[in-house]
N, C-alpha and C positions, 0 to 999 in steps of 0.2 A: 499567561493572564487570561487567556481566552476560558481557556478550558476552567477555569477557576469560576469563571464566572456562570458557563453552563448549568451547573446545577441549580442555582439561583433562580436561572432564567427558568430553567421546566418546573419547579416549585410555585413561581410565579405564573407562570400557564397553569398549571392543574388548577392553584388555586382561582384564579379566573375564571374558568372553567365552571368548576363548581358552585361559585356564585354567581355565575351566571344561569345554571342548570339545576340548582339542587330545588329552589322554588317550584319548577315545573314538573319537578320527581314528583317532588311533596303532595305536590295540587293532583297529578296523578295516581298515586296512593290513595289518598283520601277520598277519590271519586269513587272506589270501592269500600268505602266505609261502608259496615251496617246502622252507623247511629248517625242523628242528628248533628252528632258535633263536626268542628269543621278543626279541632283541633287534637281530640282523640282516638284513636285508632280502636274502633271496641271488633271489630272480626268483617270479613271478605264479606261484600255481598253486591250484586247489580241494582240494586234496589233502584239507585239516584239515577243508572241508565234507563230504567226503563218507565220513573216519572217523566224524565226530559222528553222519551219516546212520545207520550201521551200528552203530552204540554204544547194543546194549539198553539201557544205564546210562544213558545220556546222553537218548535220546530218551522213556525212560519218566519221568527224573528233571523233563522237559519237560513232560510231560502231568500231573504229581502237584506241580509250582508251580502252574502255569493252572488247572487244576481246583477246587484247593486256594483260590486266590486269588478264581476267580469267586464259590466257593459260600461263602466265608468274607467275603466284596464282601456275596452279596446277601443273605443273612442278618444280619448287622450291620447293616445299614442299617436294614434293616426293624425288626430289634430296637432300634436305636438312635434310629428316627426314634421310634416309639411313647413308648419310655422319655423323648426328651427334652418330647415334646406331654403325655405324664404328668405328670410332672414339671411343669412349666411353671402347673398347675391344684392341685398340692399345697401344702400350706403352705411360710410360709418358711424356717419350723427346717428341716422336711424335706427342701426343696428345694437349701438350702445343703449340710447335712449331705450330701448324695447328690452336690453336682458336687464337693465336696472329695473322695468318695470314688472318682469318677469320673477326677477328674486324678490319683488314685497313680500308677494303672495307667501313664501317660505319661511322670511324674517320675522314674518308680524306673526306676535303672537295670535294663537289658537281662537282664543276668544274674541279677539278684536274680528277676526275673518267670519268667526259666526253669527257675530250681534251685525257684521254689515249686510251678511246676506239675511239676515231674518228681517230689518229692513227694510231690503231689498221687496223681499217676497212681499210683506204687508203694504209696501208703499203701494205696488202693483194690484194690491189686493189679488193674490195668485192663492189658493188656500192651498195650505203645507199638507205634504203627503209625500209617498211613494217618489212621485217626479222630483218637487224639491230639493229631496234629498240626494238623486240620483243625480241633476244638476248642480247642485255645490260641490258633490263629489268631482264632477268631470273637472268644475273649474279649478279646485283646488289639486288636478293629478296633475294637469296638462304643463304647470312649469316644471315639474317634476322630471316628464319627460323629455323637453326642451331642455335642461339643463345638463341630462345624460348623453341627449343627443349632440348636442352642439361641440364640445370637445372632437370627437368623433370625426364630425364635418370638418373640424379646423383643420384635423390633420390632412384628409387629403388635398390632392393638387387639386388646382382651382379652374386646371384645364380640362376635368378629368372629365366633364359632361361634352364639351366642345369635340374632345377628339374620339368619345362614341359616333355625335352627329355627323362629323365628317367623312367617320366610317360608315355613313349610311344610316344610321338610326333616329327611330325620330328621339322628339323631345320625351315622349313617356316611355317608349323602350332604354332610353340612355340613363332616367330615373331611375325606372324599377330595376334594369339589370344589370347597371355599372353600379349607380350611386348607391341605390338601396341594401345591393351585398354589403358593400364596404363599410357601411354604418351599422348592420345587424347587431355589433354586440351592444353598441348602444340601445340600440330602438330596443331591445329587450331588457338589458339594465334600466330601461325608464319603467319597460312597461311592470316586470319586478316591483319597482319602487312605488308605481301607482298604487299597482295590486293590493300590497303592502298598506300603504298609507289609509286604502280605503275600507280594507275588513280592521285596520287597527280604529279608525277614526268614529269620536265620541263625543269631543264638544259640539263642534258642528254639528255632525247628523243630529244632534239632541236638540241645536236651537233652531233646527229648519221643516223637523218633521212636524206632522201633527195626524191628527185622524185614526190615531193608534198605530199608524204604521213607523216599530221597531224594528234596530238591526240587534246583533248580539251588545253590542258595547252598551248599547241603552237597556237591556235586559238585565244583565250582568249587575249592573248600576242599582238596579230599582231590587235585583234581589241581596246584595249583598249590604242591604241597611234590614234585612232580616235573618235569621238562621238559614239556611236552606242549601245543604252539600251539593243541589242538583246543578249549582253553578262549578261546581270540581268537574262534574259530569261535562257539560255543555263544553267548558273551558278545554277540555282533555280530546273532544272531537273536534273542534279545533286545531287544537294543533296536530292531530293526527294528518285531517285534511291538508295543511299544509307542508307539513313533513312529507307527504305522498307528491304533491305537487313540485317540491322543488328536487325529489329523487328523479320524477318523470323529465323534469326540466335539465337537469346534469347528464344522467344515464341516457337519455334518446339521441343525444348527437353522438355519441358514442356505440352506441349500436347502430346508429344510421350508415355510419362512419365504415363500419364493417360489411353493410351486407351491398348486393350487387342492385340492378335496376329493380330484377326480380323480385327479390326481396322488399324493395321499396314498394312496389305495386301490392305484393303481398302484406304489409305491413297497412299500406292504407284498407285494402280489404277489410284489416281485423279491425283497425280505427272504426269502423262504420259501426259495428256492431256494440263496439263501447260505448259508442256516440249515442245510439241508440239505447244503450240502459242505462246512460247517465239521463238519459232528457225521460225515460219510464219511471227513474228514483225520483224525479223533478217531480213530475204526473202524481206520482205516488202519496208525494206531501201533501200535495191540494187533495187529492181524493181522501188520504187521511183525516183531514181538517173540515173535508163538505161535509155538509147534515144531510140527513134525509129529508126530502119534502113531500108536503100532505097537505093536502085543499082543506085541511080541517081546523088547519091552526091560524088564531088570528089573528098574529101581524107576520104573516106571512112575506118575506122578502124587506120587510122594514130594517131598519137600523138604531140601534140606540148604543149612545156614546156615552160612556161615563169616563169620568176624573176622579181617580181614586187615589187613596197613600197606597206605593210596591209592596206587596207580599199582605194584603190586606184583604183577599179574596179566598174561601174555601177551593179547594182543587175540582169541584166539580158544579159548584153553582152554575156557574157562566152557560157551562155543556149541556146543563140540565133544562136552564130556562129558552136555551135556544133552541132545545131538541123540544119543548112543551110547545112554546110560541112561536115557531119560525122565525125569529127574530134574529139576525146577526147580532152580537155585542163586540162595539170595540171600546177597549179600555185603554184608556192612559192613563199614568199614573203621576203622583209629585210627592215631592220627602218634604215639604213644608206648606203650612198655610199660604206663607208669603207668595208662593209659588206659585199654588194655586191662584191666590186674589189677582198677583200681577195677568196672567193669563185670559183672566175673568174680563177684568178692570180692562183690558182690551179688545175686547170685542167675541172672545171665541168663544164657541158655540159645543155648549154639552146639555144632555139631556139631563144627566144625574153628578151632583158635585156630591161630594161628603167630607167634609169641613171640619173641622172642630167649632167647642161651644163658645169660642169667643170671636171668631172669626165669622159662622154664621151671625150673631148680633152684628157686626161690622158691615156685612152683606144687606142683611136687611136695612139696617139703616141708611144705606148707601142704595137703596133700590134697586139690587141685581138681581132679586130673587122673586118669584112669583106666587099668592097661595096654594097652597095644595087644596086639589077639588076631595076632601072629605066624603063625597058620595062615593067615589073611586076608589075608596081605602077601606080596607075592613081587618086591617093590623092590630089599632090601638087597641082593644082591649087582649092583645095576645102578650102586649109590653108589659114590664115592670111598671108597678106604679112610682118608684122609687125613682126612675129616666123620666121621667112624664112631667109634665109642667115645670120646668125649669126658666129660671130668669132670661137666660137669651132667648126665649119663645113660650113664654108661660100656657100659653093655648096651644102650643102645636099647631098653627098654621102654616109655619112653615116648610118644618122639620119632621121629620121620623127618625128616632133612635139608630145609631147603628151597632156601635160597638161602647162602655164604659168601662170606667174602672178608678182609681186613685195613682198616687206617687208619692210610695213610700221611702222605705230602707231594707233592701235584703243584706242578710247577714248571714254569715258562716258562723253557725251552732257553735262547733268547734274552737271558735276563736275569741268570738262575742259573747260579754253576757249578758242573757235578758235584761239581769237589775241593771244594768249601765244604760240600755236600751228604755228604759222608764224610767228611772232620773232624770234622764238628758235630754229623751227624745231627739234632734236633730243638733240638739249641741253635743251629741256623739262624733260631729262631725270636727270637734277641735277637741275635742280626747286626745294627747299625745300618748297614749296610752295602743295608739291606731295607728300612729305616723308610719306614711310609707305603703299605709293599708287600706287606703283610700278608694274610692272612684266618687269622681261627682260628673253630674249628666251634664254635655255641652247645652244648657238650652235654658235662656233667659230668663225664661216666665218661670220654669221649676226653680232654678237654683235661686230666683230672690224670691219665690214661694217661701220654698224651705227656711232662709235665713230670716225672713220676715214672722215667720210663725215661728222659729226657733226665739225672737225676739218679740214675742206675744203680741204680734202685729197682724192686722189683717193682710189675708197677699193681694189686696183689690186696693190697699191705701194710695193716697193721690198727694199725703204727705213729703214733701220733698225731704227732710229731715230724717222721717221713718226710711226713704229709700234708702238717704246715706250712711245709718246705720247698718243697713241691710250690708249696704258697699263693702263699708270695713268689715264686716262681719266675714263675707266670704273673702274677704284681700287674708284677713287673718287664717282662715282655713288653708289657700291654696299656698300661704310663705311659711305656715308652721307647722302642717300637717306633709306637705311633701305629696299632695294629693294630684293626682291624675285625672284629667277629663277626657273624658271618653265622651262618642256616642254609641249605639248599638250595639259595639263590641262589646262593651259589658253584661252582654246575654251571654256569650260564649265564653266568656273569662269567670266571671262567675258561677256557672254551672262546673267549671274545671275547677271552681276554690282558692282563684287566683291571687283574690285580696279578703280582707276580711268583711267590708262592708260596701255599700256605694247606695247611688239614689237611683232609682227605677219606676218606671208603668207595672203597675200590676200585675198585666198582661204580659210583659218581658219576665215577670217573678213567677207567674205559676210554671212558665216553661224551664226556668233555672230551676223551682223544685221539683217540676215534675222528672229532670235529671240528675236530680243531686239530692237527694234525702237532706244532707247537711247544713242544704239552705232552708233562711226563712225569711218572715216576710213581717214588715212590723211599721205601725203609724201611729205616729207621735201621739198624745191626748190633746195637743197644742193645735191637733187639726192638719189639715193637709186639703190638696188639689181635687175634686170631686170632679173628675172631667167627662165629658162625650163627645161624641163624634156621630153627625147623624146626615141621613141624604135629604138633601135638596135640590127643589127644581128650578135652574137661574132662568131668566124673565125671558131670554133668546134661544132657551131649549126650539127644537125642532120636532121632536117627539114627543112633549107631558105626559099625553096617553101611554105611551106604552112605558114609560117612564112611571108613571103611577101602576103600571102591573108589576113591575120588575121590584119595585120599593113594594110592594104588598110580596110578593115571593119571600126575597130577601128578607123578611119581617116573617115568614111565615116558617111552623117547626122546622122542614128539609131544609130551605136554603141558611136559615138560622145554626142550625145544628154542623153545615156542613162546614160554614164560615166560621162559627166557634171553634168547632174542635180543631180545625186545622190551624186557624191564626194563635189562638188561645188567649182573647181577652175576652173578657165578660160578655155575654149576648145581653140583646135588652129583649129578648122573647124569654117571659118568664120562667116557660116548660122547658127551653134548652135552658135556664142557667138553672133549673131544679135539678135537670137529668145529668147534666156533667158535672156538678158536684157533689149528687148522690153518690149513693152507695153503686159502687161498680164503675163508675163515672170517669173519665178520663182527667177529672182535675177534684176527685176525691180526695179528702183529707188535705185541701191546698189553700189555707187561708186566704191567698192574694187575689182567689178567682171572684171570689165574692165584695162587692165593692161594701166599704161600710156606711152606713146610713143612719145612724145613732149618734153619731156625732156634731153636735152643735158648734163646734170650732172647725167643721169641714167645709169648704167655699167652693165655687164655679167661678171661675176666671169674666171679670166683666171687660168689653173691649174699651180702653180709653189711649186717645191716641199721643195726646201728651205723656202721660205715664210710659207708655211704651219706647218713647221716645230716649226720657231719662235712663229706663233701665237698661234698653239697647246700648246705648252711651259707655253707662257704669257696668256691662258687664264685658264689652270690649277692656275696658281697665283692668277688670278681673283678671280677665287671659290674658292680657299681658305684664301683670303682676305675678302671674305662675310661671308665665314664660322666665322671666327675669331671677324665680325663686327656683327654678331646673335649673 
């Protein structure tokens, strides 16, 4: 019987094994891709190692986990080993009462431990950074290690301190040299499990930081709502660092184990000198990441923070304006307006927001934002006039253009035909003729856009009737079409040909064609979403001034050009959106790059807070009408 079962069993391991391992190949692999895709293998190349190399973001965010992680490792411990040998000599009410209070911390969920230290920190008014986070970290390792330790402790005799001391020893020799051997393999399975907990950990650290200081998990995050393999990259060092770490951790008692005092003395010798080029590699980041400085530039040693959407920055603006102005920039970023506003709507302090066009209206109206001083600016006539006086800021007082574009329909050539795509317009989108071939965009405002102009309705109506038409409208798409909501992934799934059609940014579609020939890009005559996105300066910025240089940069051809062509939505500096979809252009021959403007059925989102209210509502209904229809 046994043996019958054996094969079973190693079947059953391998395949374990593999799902648990074959993700991490994958993500491996693919960190040597030559292309953009995160799903394609198109041939070997280091490309994505050697952005990451160059990625202040990337390689600081690297040295603020590890750091974070070591000193939040060896504090915890320490604090944990203490508390748990305390504990251990206290009574038993006490002692109970404190491991139940000790396992909350591990029981509650994730979020609830982040929203109480973010709290925390604001009730104190303690401003989020660096410390914060390195404090939520200690607090959330330290039961971690008390809960490894404490078993440990139970097992031994309870005499076992007493009869060091009566051999002579004091109270701290009977600790460190009786009790402290006998628990080591605990105190190291905590500190392991700290270690662990603390380069994996990402709710927290996200709701405690602030000031731009990232670890990886918060990087990772903000890059993977865009294209960009440099996260295979980042991911893959990673786990190398820690695969090294816990070879060092198994193998060295084994070696130690073998060699004589000698050897041991020798062995520490060569420690030194590792020691010493691990803390040069440390040196080496920061010297990587310092600017030169020069009495010439002026805002020399200043700081300006911006809040921006992840992956919404060219690769070398930042370096450019800091290496011009001496100016540090620290960026943080957010994947939602809401995100943003709540932030705002609380007190925190940035120099530069960039918002979208409904959301600045919301701002203004709600006086969080300040004029822009106009003598300071010498952009607007480099803009499109086409961005220019728009209903959420008809003067531009507020605002500077950043980025635009529409939300249309890309479509596989191949699959789709144009005449079905002009008949229907976005009632392509109940074509059973598609079923199965779907994507529609997770995101409120688009998808009752679309079914509201597919039902010859404004997408600003205030109609509660028009909205519930809109309701059924998509209830009927997502139970008869068999249709899939995505969000961002449908760059990368589209540009592979995944489905035949879905809804998108413009700016998501020139990057699909500019991958994929097969795709195109197409908007209704019934009109569509005319959006932007522009920088503003909220009323508590600390900097305006140099916040008004950075927005005239940014606005200007280099930093404009560098931000286009790298993000790939439309710039509002006329000269770059001439020159990238001219001839030779990097978004040559790519309809989506160019936002349309002829069109009288095309709208700018106006903010109204009831409405938003109804469609938030009815479009939670939605998703859970497709849930019910999978």
């Amino acid at each position: 019987m046994k043996k019958g079962k054996r094969p079973f069993g190693k079947v059953l391991m391998i395949l374990t094994i593999i799902f648990f391992y074959l993700p991490i190949v994958y993500m491996v692999i693919f960190s040597f891709n030559d292309g953009k895709s995160l799903t394609s293998f198109t041939g070997f190349s280091l490309r994505w190692y050697k952005h990451m190399l160059e990625s202040q973001d990337m390689m600081t965010a690297l040295y603020t986990t590890f750091s974070v992680a070591l000193i939040a490792t060896f504090v915890s411990t320490i604090v944990g080993t203490i508390a748990a040998i305390g504990l251990s000599k206290a009574k038993k009410i006490v002692r109970d009462v404190m491991e139940q209070v000790n396992n909350l911390p591990m029981m509650n969920p994730e979020i609830v431990t982040a929203i109480g230290f973010m709290l925390l920190f604001i009730t104190f008014k303690i401003e989020k950074g660096y410390m914060t986070m390195l404090l939520a970290h200690i607090a959330f390792c330290i039961p971690y290690v008390m809960l490894s330790v404490m078993p440990k402790i139970r097992s031994l005799d309870p005499n076992l301190a007493d009869a060091a001391m009566d051999l002579g020893a004091t109270p701290w020799k009977a600790l460190t040299k009786v009790i402290v051997p006998q628990i080591t393999p605990g105190i190291v399975s905590g500190a392991l499990i700290a270690f662990t907990m603390s380069v994996d950990d990402f709710i927290i650290s996200y709701f405690v930081t602030g000031r731009g200081v990232k670890n990886l998990s918060i990087v990772v995050y903000t890059m993977s709502k865009r294209v960009n393999p440099s996260i295979n990259a980042v991911s893959t060092l990673v786990v190398v660092i820690i695969t090294i770490a816990l070879l060092i951790i198994n193998i060295a008692p084994l070696l130690a184990a073998k060699r004589s005092s000698k050897d041991v003395i020798g062995k520490r010798r060569r420690i030194l000198p590792a020691a010493l080029v691990c803390m040069a590699l440390i040196i080496g980041i920061f010297a990587v990441n310092m600017r030169g400085t020069g009495t010439a530039r002026p805002f020399e040693g200043q700081t300006l923070h911006i809040y921006n959407w992840g992956e919404y920055t060219g690769e070398n603006i930042i370096g450019d304006f800091e290496e011009e102005t001496g100016a540090t920039v620290v960026m943080e970023n957010f994947d939602s307006n809401e995100q943003m506003y709540i932030k705002v709507a609380n007190g925190e302090s940035y120099d530069i927001l960039v918002p979208s066009d409904y959301m600045i209206q919301r701002l203004i109206e709600e006086d969080y934002l300040q004029k822009l001083d106009k003598s300071k600016l010498d952009c607007f006539d480099k803009l499109s006039d086409a961005v220019l006086g728009l209903p959420y800021d008809p003067d531009n007082d507020y605002s500077v253009p950043y980025f635009w574009g529409t939300v249309g329909i890309v479509y596989d050539k191949t699959k789709v035909d144009l005449e079905d795509l002009e008949r229907e317009g976005f009632n392509i989108f109940l074509d059973e003729k598609y079923k199965g071939d779907v994507y529609l965009y997770d995101s409120e405002r688009d998808s009752f856009m679309m079914a509201l102009k597919a039902l010859g309705y404004s997408m600003n109506t205030e109609n509660e009737a028009e909205l519930q038409e809109a309701y059924d409208w998509l209830v009927q798409c997502v139970e008869t079409m068999d249709t899939e909501i995505v969000t961002d992934e449908i760059i990368d799934n589209m540009a592979q040909g995944r489905k035949a059609l879905g809804l998108i940014y413009s700016g998501d579609a020139s990057y699909v064609m500019a991958e994929n020939e097969n795709m195109g890009y197409y908007m209704p005559e019934s009109g569509t979403n005319l959006w932007s996105d522009a920088m503003v300066i909220p009323k508590n910025a600390k900097n305006p001034e140099l916040a008004h240089a950075f927005i005239n940069y940014a606005s200007d051809y280099d930093g404009a050009y560098d931000n286009s062509s790298y993000v790939g939505y439309t710039s509002a500096n006329q000269e770059v959106m001439d020159v990238l979809s001219g001839e030779g252009g990097d978004y040559e021959g790519i309809n989506a790059y160019i936002p349309r403007t002829d069109n009288e059925n095309d709208e700018v989102f106006v903010y109204n807070e009831d409405t938003k209210k109804i469609i938030s509502d009815l479009w939670s209904r939605v998703k859970i009408a497709a849930s019910n229809a999978g």
